[in-house]
C-alpha positions, -999 to +999 in steps of 0.1 A: -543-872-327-509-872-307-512-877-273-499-858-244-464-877-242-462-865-280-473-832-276-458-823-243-428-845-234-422-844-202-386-831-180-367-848-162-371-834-127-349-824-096-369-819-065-364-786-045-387-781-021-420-772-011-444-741+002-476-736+011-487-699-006-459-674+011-466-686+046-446-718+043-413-693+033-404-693+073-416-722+082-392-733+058-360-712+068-365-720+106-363-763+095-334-753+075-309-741+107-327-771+123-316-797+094-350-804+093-365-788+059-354-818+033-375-849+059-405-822+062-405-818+024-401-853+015-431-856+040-453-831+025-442-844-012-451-877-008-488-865+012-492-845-022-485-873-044-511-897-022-541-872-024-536-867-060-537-903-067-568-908-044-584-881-066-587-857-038-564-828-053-554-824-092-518-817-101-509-787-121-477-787-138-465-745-141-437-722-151-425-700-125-406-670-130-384-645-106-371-671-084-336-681-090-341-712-070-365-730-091-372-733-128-412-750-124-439-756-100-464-784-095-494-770-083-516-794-061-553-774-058-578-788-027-607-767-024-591-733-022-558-742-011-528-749-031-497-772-021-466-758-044-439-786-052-408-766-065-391-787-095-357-776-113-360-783-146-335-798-170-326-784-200-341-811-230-324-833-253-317-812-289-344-843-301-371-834-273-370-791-283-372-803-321-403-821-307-418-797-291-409-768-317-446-748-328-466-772-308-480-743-280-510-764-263-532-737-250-563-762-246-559-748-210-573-717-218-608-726-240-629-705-228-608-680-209-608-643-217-574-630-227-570-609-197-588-638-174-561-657-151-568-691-158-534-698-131-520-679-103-489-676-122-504-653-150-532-656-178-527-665-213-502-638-226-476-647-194-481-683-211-476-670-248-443-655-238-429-680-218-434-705-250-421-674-269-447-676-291-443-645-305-477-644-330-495-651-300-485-624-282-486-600-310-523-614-314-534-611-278-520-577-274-548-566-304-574-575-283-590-546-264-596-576-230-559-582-228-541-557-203-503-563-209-494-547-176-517-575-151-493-594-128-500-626-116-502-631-078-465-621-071-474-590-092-449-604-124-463-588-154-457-602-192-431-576-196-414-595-167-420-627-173-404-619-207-376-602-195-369-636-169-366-659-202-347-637-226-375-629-249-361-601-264-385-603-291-416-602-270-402-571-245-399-551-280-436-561-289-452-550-254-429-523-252-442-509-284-478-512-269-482-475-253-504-495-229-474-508-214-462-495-182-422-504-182-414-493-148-439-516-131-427-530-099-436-566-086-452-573-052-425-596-037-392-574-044-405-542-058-385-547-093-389-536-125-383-558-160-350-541-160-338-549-128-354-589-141-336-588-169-302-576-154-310-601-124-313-634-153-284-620-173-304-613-207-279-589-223-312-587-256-338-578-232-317-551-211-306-532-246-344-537-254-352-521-219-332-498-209-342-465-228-379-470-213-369-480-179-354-461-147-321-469-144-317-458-107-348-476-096-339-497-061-359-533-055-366-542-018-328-551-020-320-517-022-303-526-056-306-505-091-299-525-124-264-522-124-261-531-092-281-561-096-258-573-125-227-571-102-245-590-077-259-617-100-222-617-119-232-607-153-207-592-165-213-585-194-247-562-184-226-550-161-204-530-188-232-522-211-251-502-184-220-492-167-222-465-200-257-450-183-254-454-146-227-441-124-207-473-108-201-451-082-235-444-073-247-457-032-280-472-025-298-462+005-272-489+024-245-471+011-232-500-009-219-495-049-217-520-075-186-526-064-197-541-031-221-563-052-194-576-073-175-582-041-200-601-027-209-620-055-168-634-060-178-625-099-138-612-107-146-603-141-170-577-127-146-570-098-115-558-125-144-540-147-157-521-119-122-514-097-111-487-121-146-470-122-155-471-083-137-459-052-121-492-039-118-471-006-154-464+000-175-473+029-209-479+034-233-473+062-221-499+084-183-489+075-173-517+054-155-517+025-156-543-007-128-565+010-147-573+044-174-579+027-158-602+000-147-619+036-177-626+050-192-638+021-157-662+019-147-650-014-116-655-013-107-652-048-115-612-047-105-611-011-066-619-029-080-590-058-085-565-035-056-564-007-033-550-027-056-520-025-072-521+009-057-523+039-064-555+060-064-538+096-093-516+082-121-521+106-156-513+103-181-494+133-179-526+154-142-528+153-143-553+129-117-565+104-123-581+074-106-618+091-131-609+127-160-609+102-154-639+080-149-660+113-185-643+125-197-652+092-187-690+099-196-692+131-235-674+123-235-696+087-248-667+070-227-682+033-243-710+020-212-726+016-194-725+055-163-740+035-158-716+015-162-694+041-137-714+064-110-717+036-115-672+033-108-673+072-078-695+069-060-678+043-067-640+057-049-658+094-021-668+070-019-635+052-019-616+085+005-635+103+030-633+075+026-596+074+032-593+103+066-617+102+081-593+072+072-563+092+088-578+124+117-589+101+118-555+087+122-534+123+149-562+125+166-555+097+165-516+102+176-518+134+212-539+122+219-512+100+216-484+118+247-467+133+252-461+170+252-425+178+288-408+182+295-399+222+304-363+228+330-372+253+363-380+238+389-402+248+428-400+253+453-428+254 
């Protein structure tokens, strides 16, 4: 009998961080402006790892899925509370996946009805379609217990969680379950397995999706599909559901795919989306794609986009796209302030060379110009 070694090889691992249930998400963001967050974390991580080894908590290694941030979670359970460890997972040696090829442990499960959670992160068919174990989800969804449409905690459903790992095989077996409910949102961000699969850039699983879904369906981010794309930088979903859903459209925040692109710095969806969209538009605050390309210190699409839009334009506040990438720096709303501070430095530049060859140009009109012809003439 193989052991676990064999039969489950285990990742190399890059620590992320840490929460406790959705409490700890503040906590955490008010250590992070404090430089604080990594020395609490390490804290906490190391507290985990000596009550595990003391027996007083049991360590739980589990998928996660909807958070860009992290790939895995190690779950340490005391009593009734949990102590998540975030984990980013690297991508195994071609060796290691021919290892672990049709080996699906689900030992964890004995027991377990198939519509029972046995984790907080979903019950056996989340499991089965995160291995992509496609029989197994065919099999599960036969049994009258299993309910494809049950989210975990965060309200992810299988659909989802198939959609977030590009199984484009499973979303066409739940979708051809009439059971399953396609425009189911999730607790956290109130998406849809569209809006998952645009947001993880699975071209398979939003083709697979997107007759069954709502296409103008807004998350908590105010976003629709297409949107989402633009602001993830998937280009490629991007121009496939550019075909059903108006670039131009506004969310409630008056923002287009277009600003989303912006924002993003993704210039393959930028030139895409130019033509389709009104590079002009404004949204409810009254900025346009360049000041907020500025803010977010893309520079790269700040250079796309002023041949276009004017640099003096100003939003309600009076602000120009160069007064609110130097807010932007000075708040550190970007995670990357030098990106943000090398956006602020070229926009200076740009401005105070416009302003040179209009100078230059007044100059130069103003040397050519013939003096006006006096009325009085003069005798000699």
């Amino acid at each position: 009998m193989p052991n676990d070694s064999q039969t489950n090889p285990l990742p190399r691992v890059s620590f992320k961080w840490i929460f406790i249930g959705e409490c700890f998400a503040p906590i955490h963001d008010g250590l992070s402006q404090r430089g604080l967050a990594q020395s609490f974390t390490a804290t906490a991580l190391a507290l985990a790892f000596a009550f595990m080894r003391a027996g007083i908590c049991s360590l739980n290694a589990v998928p996660i899925d909807g958070f860009p941030l992290l790939s895995s979670l190690a779950e340490f359970r005391m009593g009734g509370a949990a102590l998540m460890v975030g984990f980013e997972i690297m991508k195994p040696s071609r060796s290691e996946e021919d290892r672990m090829a049709n080996q699906y442990d689900y030992s964890h499960f004995d027991g377990v009805e198939p519509g029972e959670d046995q984790s907080i992160f979903g019950n056996r068919l989340h499991y089965a379609i995160r291995l992509g174990d496609l029989g197994e989800v065919k099999k599960l969804l036969g049994q009258e217990a299993c309910d494809p449409n049950k989210g975990d905690m965060r309200g992810i459903t299988p659909l989802m969680v198939a959609a977030y790992h590009g199984q484009a095989s499973c979303v066409r077996a739940l979708l051809a379950d009439p059971r399953v409910d396609p425009n189911q949102q999730d607790r956290l961000m109130g998406r849809t397995a569209l809006i998952v699969a645009a947001e993880a850039g699975s071209l398979a699983c939003v083709r697979a999706l997107r007759k069954a879904s709502d296409l103008g369906h807004e998350s908590s981010h105010k976003a629709n599909a297409l949107q989402t794309a633009a602001a993830e930088g998937n280009a490629e979903i991007v121009q496939y559901l550019s075909k059903w859903s108006d670039p131009r459209a506004i969310n409630s925040k008056g923002e287009s795919a277009l600003v989303y692109a912006a924002e993003s710095g993704s210039l393959a969806c930028l030139r895409f989306l130019m033509p389709l969209s009104d590079v002009q538009a404004l949204d409810n605050s009254g900025c346009n794609a360049l000041m907020r390309a500025a803010a977010y210190g893309r520079r790269n699409v700040v250079m796309e986009l002023l041949p276009h839009v004017a640099v003096e334009a100003k939003n309600h506040k009076g602000q120009d796209a160069l007064a609110l990438a130097k807010e932007s720096l000075k708040a550190g709303w970007a995670e990357d302030s030098e990106r943000v501070r090398e956006t602020v430095e070229f926009l200076t530049a740009y401005k105070h060379s416009m302003r040179e060859m209009s100078l230059l140009s007044k100059m130069k009109t103003g040397k050519t110009s013939s003096a006006p012809k006096s009325d009085r003439s003069v005798r000699i």
